[in-house]
C-alpha positions as CSV (number, residue, x, y, z in Angstrom):
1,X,-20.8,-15.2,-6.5
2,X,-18.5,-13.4,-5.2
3,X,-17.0,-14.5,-1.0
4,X,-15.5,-11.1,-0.4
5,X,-18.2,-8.7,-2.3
6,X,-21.2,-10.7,0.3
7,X,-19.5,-9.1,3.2
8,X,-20.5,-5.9,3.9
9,X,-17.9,-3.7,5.4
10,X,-18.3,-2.4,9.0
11,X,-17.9,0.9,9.9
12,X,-16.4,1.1,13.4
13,X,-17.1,3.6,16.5
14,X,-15.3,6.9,15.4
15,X,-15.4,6.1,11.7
16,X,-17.5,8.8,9.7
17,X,-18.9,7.1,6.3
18,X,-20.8,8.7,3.8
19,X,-22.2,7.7,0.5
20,X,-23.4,10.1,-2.2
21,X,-24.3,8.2,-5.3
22,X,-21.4,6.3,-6.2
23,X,-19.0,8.4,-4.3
24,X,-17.8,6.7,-0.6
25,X,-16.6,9.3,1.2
26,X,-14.5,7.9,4.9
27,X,-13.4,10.0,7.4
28,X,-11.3,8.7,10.8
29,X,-8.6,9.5,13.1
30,X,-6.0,9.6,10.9
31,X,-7.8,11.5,7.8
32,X,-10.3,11.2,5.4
33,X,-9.8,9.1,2.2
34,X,-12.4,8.7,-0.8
35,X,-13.4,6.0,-3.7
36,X,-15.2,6.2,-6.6
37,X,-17.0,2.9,-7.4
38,X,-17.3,2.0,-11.1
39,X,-21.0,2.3,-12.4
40,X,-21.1,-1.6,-12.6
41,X,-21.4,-1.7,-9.0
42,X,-24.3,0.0,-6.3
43,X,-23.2,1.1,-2.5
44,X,-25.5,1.9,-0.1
45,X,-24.8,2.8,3.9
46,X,-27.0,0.6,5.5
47,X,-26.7,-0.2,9.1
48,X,-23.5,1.2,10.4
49,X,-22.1,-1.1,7.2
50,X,-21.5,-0.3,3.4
51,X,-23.0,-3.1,1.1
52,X,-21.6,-3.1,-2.4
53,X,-24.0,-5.2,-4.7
54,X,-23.3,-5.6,-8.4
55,X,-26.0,-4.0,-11.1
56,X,-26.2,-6.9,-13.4
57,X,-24.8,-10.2,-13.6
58,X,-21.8,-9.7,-16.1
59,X,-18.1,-10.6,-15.6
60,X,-16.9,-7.1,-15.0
61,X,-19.7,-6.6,-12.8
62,X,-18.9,-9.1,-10.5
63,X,-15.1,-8.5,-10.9
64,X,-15.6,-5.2,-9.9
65,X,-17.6,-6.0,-7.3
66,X,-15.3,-8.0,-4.9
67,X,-12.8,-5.4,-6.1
68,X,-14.9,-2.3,-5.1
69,X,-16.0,-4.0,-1.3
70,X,-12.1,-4.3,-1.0
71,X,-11.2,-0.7,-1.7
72,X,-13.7,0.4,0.4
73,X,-12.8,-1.9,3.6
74,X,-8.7,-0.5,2.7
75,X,-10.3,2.9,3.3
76,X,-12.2,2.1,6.9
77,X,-8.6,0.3,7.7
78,X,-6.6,3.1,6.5
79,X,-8.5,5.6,8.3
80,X,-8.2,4.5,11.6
81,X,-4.9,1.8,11.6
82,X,-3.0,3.7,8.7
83,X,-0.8,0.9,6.8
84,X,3.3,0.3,6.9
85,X,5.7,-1.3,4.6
86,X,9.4,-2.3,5.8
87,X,12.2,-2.6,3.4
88,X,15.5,-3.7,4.3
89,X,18.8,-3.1,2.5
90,X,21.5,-5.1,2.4
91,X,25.1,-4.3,1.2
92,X,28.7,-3.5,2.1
93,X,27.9,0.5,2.1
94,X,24.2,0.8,1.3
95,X,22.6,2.8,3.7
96,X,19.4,5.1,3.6
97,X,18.5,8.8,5.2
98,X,15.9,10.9,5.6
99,X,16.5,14.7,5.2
100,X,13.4,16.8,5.3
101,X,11.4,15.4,2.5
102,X,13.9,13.7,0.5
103,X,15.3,10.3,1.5
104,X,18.9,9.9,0.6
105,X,20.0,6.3,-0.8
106,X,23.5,5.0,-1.0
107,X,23.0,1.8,-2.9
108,X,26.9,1.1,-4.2
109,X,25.8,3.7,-7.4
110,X,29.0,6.5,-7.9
111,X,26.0,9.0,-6.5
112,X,23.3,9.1,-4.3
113,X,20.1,8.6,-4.8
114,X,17.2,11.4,-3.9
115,X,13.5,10.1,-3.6
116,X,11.3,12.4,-2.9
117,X,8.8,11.5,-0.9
118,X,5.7,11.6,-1.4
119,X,2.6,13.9,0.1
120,X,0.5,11.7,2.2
121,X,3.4,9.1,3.5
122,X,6.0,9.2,6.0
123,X,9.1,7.6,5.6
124,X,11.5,6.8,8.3
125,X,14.9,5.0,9.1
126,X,15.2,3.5,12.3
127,X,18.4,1.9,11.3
128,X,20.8,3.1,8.3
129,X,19.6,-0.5,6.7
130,X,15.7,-0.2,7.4
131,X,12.8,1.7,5.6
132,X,9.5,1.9,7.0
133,X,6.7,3.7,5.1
134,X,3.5,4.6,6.9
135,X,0.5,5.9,5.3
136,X,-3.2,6.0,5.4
137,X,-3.8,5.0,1.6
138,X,-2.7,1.6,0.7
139,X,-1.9,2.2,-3.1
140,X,0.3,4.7,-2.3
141,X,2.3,3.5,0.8
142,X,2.9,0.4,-1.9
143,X,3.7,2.2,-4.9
144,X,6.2,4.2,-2.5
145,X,7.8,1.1,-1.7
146,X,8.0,-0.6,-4.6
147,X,9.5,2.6,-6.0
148,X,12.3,2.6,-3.6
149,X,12.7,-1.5,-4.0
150,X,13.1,-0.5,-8.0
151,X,16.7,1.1,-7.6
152,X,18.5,-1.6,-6.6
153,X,16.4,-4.9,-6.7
154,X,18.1,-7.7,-4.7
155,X,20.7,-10.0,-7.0
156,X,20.1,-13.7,-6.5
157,X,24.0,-14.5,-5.5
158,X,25.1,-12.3,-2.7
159,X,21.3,-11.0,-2.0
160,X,22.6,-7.4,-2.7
161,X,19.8,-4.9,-2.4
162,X,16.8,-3.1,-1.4
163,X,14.1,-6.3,-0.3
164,X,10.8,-6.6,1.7
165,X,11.4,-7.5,5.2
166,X,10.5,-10.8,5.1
167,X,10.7,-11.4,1.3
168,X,12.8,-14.5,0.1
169,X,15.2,-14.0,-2.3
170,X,15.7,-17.6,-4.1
171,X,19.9,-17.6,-4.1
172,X,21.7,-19.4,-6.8
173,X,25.0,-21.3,-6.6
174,X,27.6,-19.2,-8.8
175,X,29.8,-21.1,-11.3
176,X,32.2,-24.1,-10.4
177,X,35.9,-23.9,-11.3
């Protein structure tokens, strides 16, 4: 039995939510977001909530169905908080820049790096060292991050790198003469 596919998710005041078949369509202050959910698994708008239920009683059924409540609740959050990821670099000359809609990365390479970003994500650089991605749909403010992380991973010795802001890097010694 699934803990998180028992909940049903709560549409809040201002939230539009509407389910055709197996199509959840949700529509808030910041835009409107959609999910297809996998056959194995019935919606229905019930109450000012969405209830997800699963058809039968088979594992992917009820894998899907804890999976398909949580897709749906990311869009409700999405819509009306929007979601952020911070990344911080750290390096003797590795900086970051947004121009237009390419950020520029100077991560100790012999060029820069162009990302471009992404339609439906903001990214912005409060300082030369710090990378915050806003966006309403969680898979892609994540991939966008992890993305940018993959050019220059942090190195366990000096901690080198583009990180997570609050991400621990385990550190290792270095050899004794």
């Amino acid at each position: 039995m699934s803990r998180i596919g028992k909940k049903p998710v709560s549409v809040p005041a201002g939230v539009t939510a509407n389910v055709t078949g197996q199509l959840v369509k949700i529509k808030g202050s910041k835009g409107e977001l959609s999910f297809e959910v996998p056959e194995e698994v019935s919606v229905a708008l019930e109450n000012g909530a969405i209830a997800v239920q699963p058809r039968s009683q088979t594992k992917r059924a009820r894998a899907l169905w804890g999976t398909s409540r949580a897709r749906i609740n990311n869009l409700v959050v999405g819509t009306t908080a929007g979601f952020e990821k911070k990344l911080e670099i750290n390096g003797v000359g590795y900086k970051a820049a947004v121009a237009g809609k390419v950020l520029k990365l100077s991560l100790g390479y012999s060029h820069d790096i162009d990302y471009e970003i992404p339609a439906g994500v903001t990214i912005t650089t409060p300082k030369p060292t710090e990378i915050v991605v806003v966006g309403i749909d969680k898979q892609v403010v994540g991939q966008t991050a992890a993305e940018i992380r993959d050019y220059r991973g942090p190195e366990p010795y000096k901690g080198k790198g583009v990180k997570y802001a609050g991400e621990f890097i385990f550190r290792k010694e270095g050899k004794k003469k």
